[in-house]
N, C-alpha and C positions, 0 to 999 in steps of 0.2 A: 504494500500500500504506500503511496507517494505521500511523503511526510512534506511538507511546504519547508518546516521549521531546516531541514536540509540546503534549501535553495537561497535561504537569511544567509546561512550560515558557507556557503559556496560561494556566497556574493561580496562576504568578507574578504573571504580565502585570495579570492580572484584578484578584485579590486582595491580590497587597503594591503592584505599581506604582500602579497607577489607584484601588484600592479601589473599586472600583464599588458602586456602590449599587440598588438597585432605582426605577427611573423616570429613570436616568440617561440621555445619550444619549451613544456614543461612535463616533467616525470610524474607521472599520478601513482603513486605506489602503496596497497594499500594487503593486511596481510593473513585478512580468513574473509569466507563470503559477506560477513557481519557490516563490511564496510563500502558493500558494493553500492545502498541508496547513496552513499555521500559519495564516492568516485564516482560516480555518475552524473550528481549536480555538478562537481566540479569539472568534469570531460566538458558539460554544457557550458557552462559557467565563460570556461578557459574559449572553446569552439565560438561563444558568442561576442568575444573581442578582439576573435580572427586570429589566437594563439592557434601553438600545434600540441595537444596532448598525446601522451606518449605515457599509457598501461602498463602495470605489473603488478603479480598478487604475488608473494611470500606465503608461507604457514609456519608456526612455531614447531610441530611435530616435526614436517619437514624436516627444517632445521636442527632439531635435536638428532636426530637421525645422522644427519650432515655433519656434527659436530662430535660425534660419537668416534673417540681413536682418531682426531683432526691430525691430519701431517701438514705442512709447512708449505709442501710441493703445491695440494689443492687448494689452500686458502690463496697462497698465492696467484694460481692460474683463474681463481673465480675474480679474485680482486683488481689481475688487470684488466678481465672480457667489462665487469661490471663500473670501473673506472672510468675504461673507455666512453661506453655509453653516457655516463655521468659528465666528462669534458663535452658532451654535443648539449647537455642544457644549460638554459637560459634559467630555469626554474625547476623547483623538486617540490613535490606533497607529499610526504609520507604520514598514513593510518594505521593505525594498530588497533584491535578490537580485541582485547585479551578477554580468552575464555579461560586457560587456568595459568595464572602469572608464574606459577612454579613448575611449569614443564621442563624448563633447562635446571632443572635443581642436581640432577644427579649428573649431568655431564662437569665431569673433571674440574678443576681451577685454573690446571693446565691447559685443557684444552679451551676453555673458555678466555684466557690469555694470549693464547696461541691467535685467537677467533679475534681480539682487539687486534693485536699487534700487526698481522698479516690480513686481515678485511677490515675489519673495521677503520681502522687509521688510515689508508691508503684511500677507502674510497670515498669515505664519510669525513672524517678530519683535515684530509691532505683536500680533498677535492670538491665534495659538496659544502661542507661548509665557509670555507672564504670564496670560492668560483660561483656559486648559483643562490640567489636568493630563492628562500627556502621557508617551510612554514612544516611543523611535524605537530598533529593529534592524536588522540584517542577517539574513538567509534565508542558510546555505550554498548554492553551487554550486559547480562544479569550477573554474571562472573563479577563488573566491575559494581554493578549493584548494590552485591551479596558483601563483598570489600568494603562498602560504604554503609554498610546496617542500613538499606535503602532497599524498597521495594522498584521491582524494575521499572514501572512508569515513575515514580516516584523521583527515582536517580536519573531519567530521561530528561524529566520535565527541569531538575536542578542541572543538568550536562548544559542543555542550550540555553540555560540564562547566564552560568557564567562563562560560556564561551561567545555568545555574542553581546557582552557589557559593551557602554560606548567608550570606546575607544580612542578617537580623538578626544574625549573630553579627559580620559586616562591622560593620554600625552601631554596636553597642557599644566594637569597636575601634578604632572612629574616634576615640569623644569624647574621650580623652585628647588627640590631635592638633590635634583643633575648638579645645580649651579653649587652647591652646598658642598656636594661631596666632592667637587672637584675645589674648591677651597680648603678641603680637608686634610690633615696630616696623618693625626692620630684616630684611632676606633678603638673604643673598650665595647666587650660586650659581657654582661651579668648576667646570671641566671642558675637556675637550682642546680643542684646536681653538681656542685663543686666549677659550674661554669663561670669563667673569668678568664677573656681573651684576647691580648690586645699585639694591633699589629697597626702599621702606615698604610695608605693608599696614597700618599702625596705621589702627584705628578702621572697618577694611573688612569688613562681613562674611562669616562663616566658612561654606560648606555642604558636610556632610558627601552624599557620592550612594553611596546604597546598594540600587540596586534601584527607585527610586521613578521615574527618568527616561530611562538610556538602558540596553538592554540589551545585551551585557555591561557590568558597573559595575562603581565600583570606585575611586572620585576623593574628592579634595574639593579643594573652591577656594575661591576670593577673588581679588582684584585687585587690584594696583598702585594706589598713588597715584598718579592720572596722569601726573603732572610727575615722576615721583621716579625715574622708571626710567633707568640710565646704564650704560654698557660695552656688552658683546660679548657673542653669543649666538649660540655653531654648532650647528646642530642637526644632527644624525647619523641619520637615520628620512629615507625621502623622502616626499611628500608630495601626495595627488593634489586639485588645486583645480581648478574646472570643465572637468575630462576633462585638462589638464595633469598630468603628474605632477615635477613641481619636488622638484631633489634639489639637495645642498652648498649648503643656505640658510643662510646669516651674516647676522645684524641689527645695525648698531651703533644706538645711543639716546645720545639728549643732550636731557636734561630729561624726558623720560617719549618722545621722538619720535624715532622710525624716521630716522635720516638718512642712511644708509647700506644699503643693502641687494643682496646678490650673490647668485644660483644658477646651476642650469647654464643659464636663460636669462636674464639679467640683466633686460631692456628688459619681458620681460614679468613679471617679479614685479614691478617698479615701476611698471608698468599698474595693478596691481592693486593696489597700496598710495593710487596716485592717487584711486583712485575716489572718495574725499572725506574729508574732513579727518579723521573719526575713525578710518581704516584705517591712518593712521601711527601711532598712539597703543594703549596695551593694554589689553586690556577680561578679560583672565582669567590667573590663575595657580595651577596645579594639583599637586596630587600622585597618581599612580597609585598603587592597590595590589592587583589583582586577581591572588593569588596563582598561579591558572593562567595569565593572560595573560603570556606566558614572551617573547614576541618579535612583533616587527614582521611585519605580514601585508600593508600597504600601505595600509591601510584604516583609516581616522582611528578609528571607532568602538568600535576593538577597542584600536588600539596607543596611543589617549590612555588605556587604564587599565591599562595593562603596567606591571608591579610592578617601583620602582627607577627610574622615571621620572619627569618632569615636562611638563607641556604650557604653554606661553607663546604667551599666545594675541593676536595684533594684531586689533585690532576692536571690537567691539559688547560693553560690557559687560552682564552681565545683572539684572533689575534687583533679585533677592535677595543681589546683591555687587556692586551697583553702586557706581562711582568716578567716574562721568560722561562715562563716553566713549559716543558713539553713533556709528553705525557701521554701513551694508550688510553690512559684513563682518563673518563671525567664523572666524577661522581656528586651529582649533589643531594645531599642528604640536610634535611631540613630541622630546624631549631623553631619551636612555635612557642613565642612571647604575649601569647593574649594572656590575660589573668586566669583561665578557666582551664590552662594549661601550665600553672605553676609561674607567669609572670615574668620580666627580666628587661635590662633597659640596654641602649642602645647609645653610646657616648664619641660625639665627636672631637675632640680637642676640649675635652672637659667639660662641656657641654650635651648636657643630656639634652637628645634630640625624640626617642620614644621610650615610653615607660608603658609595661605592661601589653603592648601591642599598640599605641596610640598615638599619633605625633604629639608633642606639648607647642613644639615654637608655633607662634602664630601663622608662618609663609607657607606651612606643610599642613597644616589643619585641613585643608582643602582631596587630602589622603586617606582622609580617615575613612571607614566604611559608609555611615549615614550622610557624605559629603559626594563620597566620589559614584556610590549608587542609587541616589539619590534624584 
């Protein structure tokens, strides 16, 4: 049955995310049948301002299959054929409609490292993301529902109000923020759980995301001075990294570098820290504002722009905030500061800028939930 609330929601994709152009070319890539109504508004969408859409489906079983005893030899030979094709766009869409988020659970740490190092980074790191403007979502299904303690219409009806918030109105909100944090030196961040962490952003740049990259949106970031990063970071959100879902993660840092690291599987978060030098080091530091995103759904894409939160992210910095880290990895794993989740403030140059999830200074009031969804 043709959902209208799909064609809103294409219309964004088309025209504010990607801005398509006519004689563009963009990849519609989406990865079980669950997401075929929205690749389809989008084919329309992209075909009605004379772009050229360009199909493909994925499956996570698949893939698990694929990834199962990975050698070096195939990642490689998928990552140049699928590279290629990636250098011929102008534009990417990638969907995902997770039916069970822990299907890659039991393939290796190895080989799931092996899967960044040799595809993932070459096609996705090195090549879609600074080469093609790009927009990547989630599809509902009851899987992501069932994750939300939400009945499936129920998490439908909550999907399309926080992914299509107004967005230009997002952006103008921001810039008081942008202009802030690019005057800024210092960051202390507080919060339970022994959290206390402070590091520089001087001279890092500031991007405001409003719609132009991941849908739902609702961030801006910037990055640690690499070295600058020191103390304690509990993060309260668990956290699902290739078919793992890692929860009670605490980071200690000395000098910008991960030296400590606990969850409820210790041996295998510090697998995954190993993978090579820049995965101990932090490549992103954000702030969420997406006035509907209210709570943790399990799902990175949604609860990195939960409003009153932060994401700190070890990994791969990106390169319109780059600080020099590089990195297979980019992991953000979310810190939520509303008061209903334990509280914590947010300090620029000794200046406390949010308490409990809330802006105080008067320029950024304009961020808060009841202003910006309003």
């Amino acid at each position: 049955m043709h959902d209208p609330r799909n064609d809103k929601l294409a219309h964004i994709i088309v025209n504010h995310s990607l801005a398509l152009q006519a004689g563009e070319k963009v990849l519609v890539q989406g990865n079980n049948p669950f997401t075929l109504p929205l690749m389809r508004a989008v084919i329309k969408a992209a075909k009605a301002v004379g772009a050229h859409p360009i199909y493909d489906m994925e499956d996570p079983v698949t893939l698990r299959e694929w990834l199962k005893e990975a050698n070096a030899e195939t990642l490689e030979l998928a990552a140049k054929i699928d590279r290629a094709r990636m250098e011929q766009m102008d534009a990417y869409v990638g969907f995902t409609a997770p039916e069970n988020a822990l299907e890659l659970s039991d393939v290796s740490s190895e080989a799931m490292s092996l899967y960044k190092e040799k595809y993932v980074k070459p096609v996705h790191f090195e090549c879609r993301v600074p080469d093609t403007r790009w927009v990547v979502l989630r599809y509902p299904t009851p899987a992501m529902a069932q994750s939300a303690g939400m009945s499936t219409e129920a998490f439908e009806d909550w999907y399309y109000q926080v992914s299509t918030v107004d967005y230009r109105k997002m952006g103008k909100a921001m810039e008081p923020l942008k202009a802030l944090m690019e005057r800024t030196d210092k960051v202390r961040i507080l919060g339970p759980g022994e959290t206390d962490l402070s590091f520089s952003i001087k001279d890092i740049p500031v991007v405001p995301c409003a719609g132009e990259a991941n849908l739902p949106d609702g961030e801006i970031y910037t990055a640690p001075v690499k070295d600058s990063v020191n103390g304690v970071i509990a993060y309260n959100t668990p956290s699902i990294l290739y078919g793992f879902e890692f929860t009670d993660i605490k980071l200690r840092f000395e000098n910008g570098k991960i030296v400590e690291a606990t969850a409820n599987d210790t041996d295998r978060i510090n697998t995954v820290f190993d993978a090579d030098e820049g995965a101990r080091f932090v490549g992103e530091f954000a702030i969420g504002v997406n006035p509907y995103v209210d709570r943790p759904i399990n799902n990175t894409l949604f609860d990195e722009k939960i409003r009153g939160s932060i994401h700190f992210t070890p990994g791969n910095s990106y390169d319109d905030a780059f600080n020099g880290n590089r990195s297979s990895l980019h992991w953000d794993i979310v810190l939520l500061q509303e008061e209903a989740h334990g509280g914590g403030e947010i300090w620029f140059d000794d200046v406390l800028i949010r308490k409990d999830g809330r802006f105080v200074l008067p320029e950024l009031e304009a961020l808060n939930p009841e202003r910006l969804g309003g």
